[in-house]
Structure formats: structure tokens, C-alpha cells
N, C-alpha and C positions, 0 to 999 in steps of 0.2 A: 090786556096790556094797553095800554094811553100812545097817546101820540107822540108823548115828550118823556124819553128814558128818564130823567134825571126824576120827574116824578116818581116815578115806577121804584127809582134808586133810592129814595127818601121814606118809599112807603114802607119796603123793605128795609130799611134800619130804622122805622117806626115799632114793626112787630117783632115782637119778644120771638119768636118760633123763628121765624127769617133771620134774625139775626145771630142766635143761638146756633143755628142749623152752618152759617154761611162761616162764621168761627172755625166752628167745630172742623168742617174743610180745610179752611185755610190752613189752622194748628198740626193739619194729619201732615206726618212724612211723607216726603215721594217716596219713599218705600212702602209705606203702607196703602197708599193712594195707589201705587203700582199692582199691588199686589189682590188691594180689593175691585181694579178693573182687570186685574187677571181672572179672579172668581166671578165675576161676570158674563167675562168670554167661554167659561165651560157652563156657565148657566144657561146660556145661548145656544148650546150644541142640543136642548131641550126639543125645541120649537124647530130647529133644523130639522132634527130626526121628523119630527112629525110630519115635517112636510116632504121630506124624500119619501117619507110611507105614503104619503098622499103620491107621489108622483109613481110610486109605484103600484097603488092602487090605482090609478088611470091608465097606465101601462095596462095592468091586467084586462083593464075592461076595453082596449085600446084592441089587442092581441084575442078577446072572445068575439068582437066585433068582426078582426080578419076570420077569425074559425069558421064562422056566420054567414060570412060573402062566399069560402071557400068549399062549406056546403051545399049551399047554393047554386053557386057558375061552376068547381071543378078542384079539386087539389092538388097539390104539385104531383104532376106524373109520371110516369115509368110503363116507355113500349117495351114488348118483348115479343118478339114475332118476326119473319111467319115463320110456325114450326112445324115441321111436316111430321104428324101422328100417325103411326101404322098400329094398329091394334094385332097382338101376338096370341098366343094360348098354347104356355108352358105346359110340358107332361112332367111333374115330377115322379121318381122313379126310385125304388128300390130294391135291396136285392132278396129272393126273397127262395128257402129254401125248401125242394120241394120232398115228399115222402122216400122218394129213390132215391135221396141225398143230392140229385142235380141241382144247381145252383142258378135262377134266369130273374130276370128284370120285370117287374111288373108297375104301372103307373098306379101309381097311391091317388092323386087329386088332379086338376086341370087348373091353373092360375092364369088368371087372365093379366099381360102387362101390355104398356104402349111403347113401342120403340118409337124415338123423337130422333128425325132426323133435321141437321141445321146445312141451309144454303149453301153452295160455293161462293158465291159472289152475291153479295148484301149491299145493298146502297139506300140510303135514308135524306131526303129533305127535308127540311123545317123552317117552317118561313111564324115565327111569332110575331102577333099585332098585340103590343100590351092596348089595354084600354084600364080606366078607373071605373071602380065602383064604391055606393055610396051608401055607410049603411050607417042611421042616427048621423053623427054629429064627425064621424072615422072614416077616411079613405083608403081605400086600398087599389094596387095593381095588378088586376088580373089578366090573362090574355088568352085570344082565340089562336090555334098554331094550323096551320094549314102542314098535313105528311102527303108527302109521296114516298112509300114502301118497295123497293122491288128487290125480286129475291130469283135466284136462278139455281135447280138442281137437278144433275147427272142421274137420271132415272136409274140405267145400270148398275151403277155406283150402289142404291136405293135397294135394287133385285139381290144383289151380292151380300149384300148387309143386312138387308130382314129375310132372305132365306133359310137362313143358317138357324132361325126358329121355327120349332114345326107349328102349325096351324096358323098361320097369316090372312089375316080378313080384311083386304084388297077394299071390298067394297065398303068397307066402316071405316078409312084413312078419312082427316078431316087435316086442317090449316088451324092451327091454333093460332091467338094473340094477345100476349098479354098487356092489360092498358088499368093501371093503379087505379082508376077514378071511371069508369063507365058511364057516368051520370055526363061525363060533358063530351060525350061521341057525337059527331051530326055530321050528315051525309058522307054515308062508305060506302065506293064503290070498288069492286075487286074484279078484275079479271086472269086469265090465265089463258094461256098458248103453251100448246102441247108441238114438237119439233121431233121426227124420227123418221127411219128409211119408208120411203114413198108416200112421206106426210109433210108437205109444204111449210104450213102453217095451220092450226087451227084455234081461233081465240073464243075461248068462253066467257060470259058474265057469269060470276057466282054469287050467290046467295049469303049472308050472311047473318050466323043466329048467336041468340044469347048464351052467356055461358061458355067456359073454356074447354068443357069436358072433363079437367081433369084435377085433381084433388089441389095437386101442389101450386098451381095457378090459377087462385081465385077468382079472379076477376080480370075482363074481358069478354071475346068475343071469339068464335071458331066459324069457319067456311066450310061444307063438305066437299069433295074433292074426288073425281074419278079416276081412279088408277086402274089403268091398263098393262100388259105386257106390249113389249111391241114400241113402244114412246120410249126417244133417248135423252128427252128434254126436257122439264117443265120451267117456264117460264112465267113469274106470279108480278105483277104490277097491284096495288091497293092506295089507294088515296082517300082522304078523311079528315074532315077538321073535329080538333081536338080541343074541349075550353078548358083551361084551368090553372093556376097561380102558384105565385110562387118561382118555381123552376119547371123544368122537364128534363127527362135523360134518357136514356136510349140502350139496352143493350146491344153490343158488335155481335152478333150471332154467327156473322158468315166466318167462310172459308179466309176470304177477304173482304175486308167491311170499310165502305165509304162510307162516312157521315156529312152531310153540309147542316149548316146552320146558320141562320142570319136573322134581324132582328133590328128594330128601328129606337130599342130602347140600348141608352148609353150606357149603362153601370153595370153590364153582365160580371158574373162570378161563375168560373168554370167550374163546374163539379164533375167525380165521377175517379175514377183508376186511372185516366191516363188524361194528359193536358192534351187540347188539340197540338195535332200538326203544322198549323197554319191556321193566323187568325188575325185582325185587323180591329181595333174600336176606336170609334172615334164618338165627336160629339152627337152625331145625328144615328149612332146606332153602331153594331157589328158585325163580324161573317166569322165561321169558327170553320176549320174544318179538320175532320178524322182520319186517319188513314191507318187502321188496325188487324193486323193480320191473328190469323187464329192460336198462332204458338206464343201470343199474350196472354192468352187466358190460359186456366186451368182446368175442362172439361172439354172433350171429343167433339167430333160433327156428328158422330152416332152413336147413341149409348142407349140402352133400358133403365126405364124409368123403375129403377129399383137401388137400395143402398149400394155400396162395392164393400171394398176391405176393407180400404181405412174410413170405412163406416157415415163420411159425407158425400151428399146426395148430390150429383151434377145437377139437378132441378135447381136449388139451392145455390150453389155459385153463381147461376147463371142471371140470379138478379141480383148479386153484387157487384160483376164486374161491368159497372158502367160507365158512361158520359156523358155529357150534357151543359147544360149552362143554369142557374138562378138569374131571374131579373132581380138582379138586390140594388136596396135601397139604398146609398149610404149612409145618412143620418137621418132616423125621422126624428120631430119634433121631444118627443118624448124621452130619448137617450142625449139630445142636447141639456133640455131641463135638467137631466138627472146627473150629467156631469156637472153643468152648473152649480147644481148644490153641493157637490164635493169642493169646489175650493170658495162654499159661502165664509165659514169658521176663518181661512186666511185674508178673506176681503174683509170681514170683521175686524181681523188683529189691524191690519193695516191703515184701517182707518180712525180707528184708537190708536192706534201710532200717530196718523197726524193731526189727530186734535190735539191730541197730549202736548207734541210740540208750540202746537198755535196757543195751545195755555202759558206755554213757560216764556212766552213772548209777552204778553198781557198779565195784567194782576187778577182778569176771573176763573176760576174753575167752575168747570161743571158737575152739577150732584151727580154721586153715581147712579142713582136713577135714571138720570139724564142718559146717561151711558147706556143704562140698559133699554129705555125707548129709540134711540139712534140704532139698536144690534137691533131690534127688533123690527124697525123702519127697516133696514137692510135682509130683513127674513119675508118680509111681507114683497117681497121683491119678486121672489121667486115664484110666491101666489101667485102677484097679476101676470108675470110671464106663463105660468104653466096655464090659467084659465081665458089668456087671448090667444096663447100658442094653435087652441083648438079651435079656434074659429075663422083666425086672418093670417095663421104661417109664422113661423119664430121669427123672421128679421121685421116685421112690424110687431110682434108683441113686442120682442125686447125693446125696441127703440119707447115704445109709451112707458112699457115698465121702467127704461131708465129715467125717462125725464120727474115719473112719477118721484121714484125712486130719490134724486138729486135734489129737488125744487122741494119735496119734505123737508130731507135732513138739512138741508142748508139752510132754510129759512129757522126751523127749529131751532140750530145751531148759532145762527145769528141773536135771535130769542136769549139764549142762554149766555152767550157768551158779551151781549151789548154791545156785539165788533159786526160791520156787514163787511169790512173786511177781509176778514179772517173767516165768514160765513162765506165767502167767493173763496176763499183759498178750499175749502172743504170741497166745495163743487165742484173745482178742479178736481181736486184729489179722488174723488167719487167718477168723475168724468171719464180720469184716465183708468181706473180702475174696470167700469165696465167697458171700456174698449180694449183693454188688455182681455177681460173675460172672452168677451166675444171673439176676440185673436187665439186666443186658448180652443175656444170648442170650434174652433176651422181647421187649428195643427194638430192632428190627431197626431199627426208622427211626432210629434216636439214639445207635444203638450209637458209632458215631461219634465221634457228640460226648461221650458219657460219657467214650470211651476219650482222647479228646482231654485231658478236666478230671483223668482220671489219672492222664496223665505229666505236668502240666502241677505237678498237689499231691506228684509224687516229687520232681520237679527244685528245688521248693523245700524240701522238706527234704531234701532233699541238699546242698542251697546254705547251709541253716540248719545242720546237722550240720557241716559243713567251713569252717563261717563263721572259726574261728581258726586255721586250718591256714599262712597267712604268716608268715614269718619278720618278726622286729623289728629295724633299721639298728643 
């Protein structure tokens, strides 16, 4: 294009094809003109979809990335512990008749089961330090949790409830604990204090090994454990940092279960069967606290580790009734983009809405071509935000992608229409549009209804714009 439009306007009703072409426009009905930039705007939903696939193909590799980190440092985890194990040895028995018709009891086989006995009194800390990691081009937040475990239980209580089966092997009782993710255990120490008549105190260091011992709790760690007659008390303290992301949760095991929790990251999300008791968050972090007595759950303080009647296993409940917190994100980069491109198709309509107008102000239109590189200019939008999102944070991609975004079509706009005018009105109109968007992907709550008040101001000026479009008797 030249320096001096009027050229440019001469040359164009020089050429047979320009001016043919620019005719043939002007001659079309606003109803026809309306209707062939209506088949436009569903031509457009083409190149949309593709790039929401695009955006959800970076999703995916966004979410294999976290999987990555989280085998690595730790996965979101689940304590369960400490369970006091007494190994048993069932006689089973039947009746069995003998030659002189008397009738007596003989053991068939020897079954070996674990009686699992749970604390009186349970109290758990957890102090989480989130930190970022960094894998390729994806961040994610993972953290290191500092536990202190302490657990207290009624030895008697203990003699009363695994006597009642015969053969009892005292010396093979272990501390089990179960911990979802083992890979991110670092330094466990456990101790234990033994309290009974003519025994003051006595605190031991225990040992701990790999392996839970027992089928239905995979994964963790067990203490052995010296059980004596004679001791009214045991008293179990364990502290251990724990790495791993995501969240954590905690079964209540005890009789009655303290939970603390606190944490320097702001956006917890409480998970679990019961909401804390008491809880605080603010912007620098929060404190959660538990206070769960044992007639919430649904499984005893002592049971055999074997089915019952109605056929589910207390092992099994006892890692669903939990609680705990997620550190959740609330929006990362990638579910902004991806709402963005849900209301792309309405920023489209609406700004063919206001060209439209700025046409029927002025004698030029624009080819539908025109129209279709403008939808397109507004598709490529979404591009450059999703491919600087991942490198400098959405409130600076978006701001470049807008201006890219605006300073295109408006200049285009002006190109086509020989008005800078009316090419400033578009910028506007573009202007307010992505700061509407970006107000959009802040109100989650109200997105809604924004999007609602939206199409509600196109259809009326659409209604307004087409207002003379009837014919007169």
C-alpha cells in the first residue's frame, strides 16, 4: 500500500477484479452479508478447537511433568500408625466322632493372625515447608513435612484383649506404620517408655526396619517392640521428615486423636472425613486443627486382622477415614488459557458486531475474507499467550499477547476500511474486550454470570444493528 490512500483508491477502480469484487459487496443485502459473516464465525470454531487441543496437549505434558517431580521427591501421602501388632495362632477345631459314639473336639489346622491393637490417646504434628521444583520448562510444589507421632497404650487393657486367643507370641509384637510413599522417609527416630508398678520410667531407642509386615499395609515401615507382663503403660513418641507433594493426611487411630497442622503455604484445601475443628489462613500460611474421638469412625481399638460378617475388613476402613490438607494451587497457567479459549467464539461474535457497525457508519466494507483473517488474528491470540504463559507467568504473557493481539487487527482494520478512525474505535473495542476476559478468568464465582451479561449486550446489538432489515408492503 502507498503513502497517499487516494492512490491506492484509484488503482483499485483501475482493476477489473477490484472493482468487480468491491461491486459485487456492496450490491450483497445486509442479510446476506450478515449471514455470510455468520458462516464465518462457525468456520472459526475450526482453528479454536485446535488450539484448545493444543492447550490440552500441554496440559498433559504439564501434569506428566508433575508425575516426574512426584516420583522423584515423594507423592501425596497417607500416615497410618502406630499400630500395635501381636501376632496370635488360631486352633481351629472340629467335632469329630469317635468309634464308641463319644463325641470331642480335635484341632484340624493352626492359623496364624495379627491382632492390631490402636492407641488411647493419638496426637500428631505436622509442620509442611512447601518448596518448588523444577523439571524442563513445568514447576511444581512440593514439600518437606516435619511429624512428631506420639501414641499411648493401656498394656492391661492390651493382656485382656489378646489373651482371649490361644497361642500369643509376645516376643514377635512389632509397631507398625503405614506411610503411602516410602521413597521420601528421612531421619526417624522412635522411642518408647515403658510405666508400671515399681517401674519409674524406662525409655528405649528403637530400631526401625523396612517393610510393614503385613499384607494389607503395603508400604511403610514397622519397629519391634518388647512386650513384657508386668508394664501398665507404653508410651511411643516417633518423629521423621517426610517429602512429598501434593497433599498429606493422617488417619485418627487413637481412642482420642489430636491432629495439629500448620504450614506457610496460603491456599490449603482440607481433605479427608471430617473438616478440622479449628483452623486459621491467612495470606502468609495456616494452622488446622483435629479433634476426633474414636465413635467417628467405624472400626474398634482391637480387632483381628481377619474379615467379620458383613464381610469388610477393619484394615480397609481405616485408610479411608482420614484428614489432612492439599496445598492446592488455585489457578495454574494452563486452566486459565483453557478457559480463555471457551469464551474465544464470543470475543469473535462481538467484535464483528463492532465492525459491522463502524461499516454502516462509513460507505466501506470489508471482504469477507477480511473478516476471516481478523477471527483468525483473534485465534492466534491464544497461541502467543499459551506459548509465553510457560515461560514468564500469565499476567505478562497476556498483556504482550494483548497488545500483539490489538495493534494487528487495528492497524489491518484501518488498511481495510481507509478510516484510522474507526481503526482506533476497534482498538478500543478489542481493548475493553480483553480486560473484560482477564475480569472473567479472576471471578471464578461469576464468571457466569459476566458471561451471561455478554451475550445478553451482543443480542441486543445485533437486534439494534438489524433493526431495518424488513422489507416495506
Amino acid at each position: 500500500m502507498s503513502q497517499n490512500p487516494q492512490e491506492d483508491f484509484e488503482f483499485e477502480e483501475q482493476n477489473p477484479k477490484s472493482r468487480k469484487c468491491r461491486k459485487l459487496i456492496s450490491q450483497m443485502t445486509p442479510a446476506k452479508r450478515y449471514m455470510l459473516v455468520a458462516g464465518i464465525v462457525l468456520c472459526l470454531l475450526i482453528p479454536l478447537w485446535f488450539v484448545r487441543g493444543l492447550v490440552s496437549d500441554r496440559m498433559t505434558l504439564y501434569h506428566a511433568a508433575v508425575e516426574s517431580i512426584g516420583d522423584s521427591w515423594g507423592r501425596s501421602q497417607l500416615i497410618q500408625g502406630p499400630l500395635l501388632i501381636v501376632p496370635v495362632e488360631l486352633h481351629e477345631r472340629e467335632k469329630i466322632k469317635r468309634a464308641d459314639g463319644v463325641i470331642e473336639w480335635a484341632t484340624t489346622r493352626v492359623v496364624s493372625r495379627f491382632v492390631v491393637v490402636l492407641p488411647n490417646q493419638f496426637t500428631a504434628k505436622v509442620e509442611l515447608l512447601p518448596e518448588e521444583r523444577v523439571r524442563s520448562i513445568y514447576r511444581h510444589t512440593v514439600y518437606t513435612s516435619k511429624i512428631v507421632l506420639n501414641g499411648s497404650f493401656m498394656l492391661p487393657d492390651i493382656y485382656k484383649s489378646v489373651n482371649k486367643w490361644n497361642g500369643v507370641r509376645w516376643e514377635r509384637a512389632f509397631l507398625a506404620f503405614g506411610v503411602a510413599d516410602p521413597r521420601g522417609l528421612e531421619d526417624i527416630r522412635c522411642t518408647a517408655c515403658f510405666a508400671g508398678p515399681g517401674i519409674i520410667s524406662e525409655e528405649i531407642v528403637l530400631s526401625a526396619e523396612p517393610g510393614t509386615g503385613l499384607n494389607w499395609l503395603e508400604s511403610g515401615f514397622r519397629v519391634p517392640l518388647p512386650l513384657a507382663p508386668g508394664r501398665a503403660e507404653l508410651s511411643l513418641a516417633l518423629s521423621m521428615r517426610l517429602n512429598g507433594s501434593s497433599g498429606i493426611q493422617i488417619a485418627p487411630i487413637g481412642e482420642n486423636s489430636l491432629i495439629d497442622m500448620q504450614s506457610s503455604w496460603p491456599h490449603p484445601s482440607f481433605q479427608g472425613e471430617k473438616l478440622p475443628t479449628e483452623r486459621e489462613v491467612t495470606s502468609t500460611g495456616f494452622t488446622a486443627r483435629w479433634k476426633i474421638p474414636h465413635l467417628a469412625r467405624s472400626y474398634p481399638q482391637c480387632f483381628l486382622s481377619e474379615e467379620h460378617s458383613s464381610g469388610m475388613r477393619y484394615e480397609h476402613q481405616m485408610g479411608r477415614f482420614t484428614v489432612g490438607a492439599d496445598l492446592f494451587e488455585p489457578i495454574t497457567y494452563y486452566s486459565q488459557v483453557e478457559r480463555a479459549t471457551k469464551y474465544g467464539i464470543l470475543f469473535i461474535c462481538l467484535t464483528f458486531v463492532g465492525i459491522i457497525a463502524f461499516e454502516a457508519s462509513i460507505a466501506m466494507r470489508m471482504h469477507p475474507l477480511q473478516y476471516g483473517l481478523v477471527g483468525l488474528a483473534m485465534t492466534v491470540f491464544y497461541l502467543i499467550l499459551l506459548s509465553l504463559a510457560e515461560h514468564m507467568g500469565f499476567l505478562a504473557a497476556y498483556a504482550i499477547a494483548c497488545v500483539a493481539a490489538i495493534l494487528m487487527i487495528s492497524l489491518y482494520v484501518a488498511a481495510a476500511l481507509r478510516n484510522a478512525l474507526r481503526a482506533c474505535g476497534v482498538a478500543v473495542l478489542l481493548a475493553a474486550l480483553y480486560i473484560l476476559l482477564y475480569a472473567l478468568l479472576q471471578l471464578e464465582d461469576y464468571a457466569l454470570l459476566v458471561g451471561t451479561g455478554l451475550v445478553v449486550c451482543m443480542l441486543g446489538v445485533l437486534m439494534y444493528v438489524t433493526r431495518n432489515l424488513g422489507y416495506k408492503s
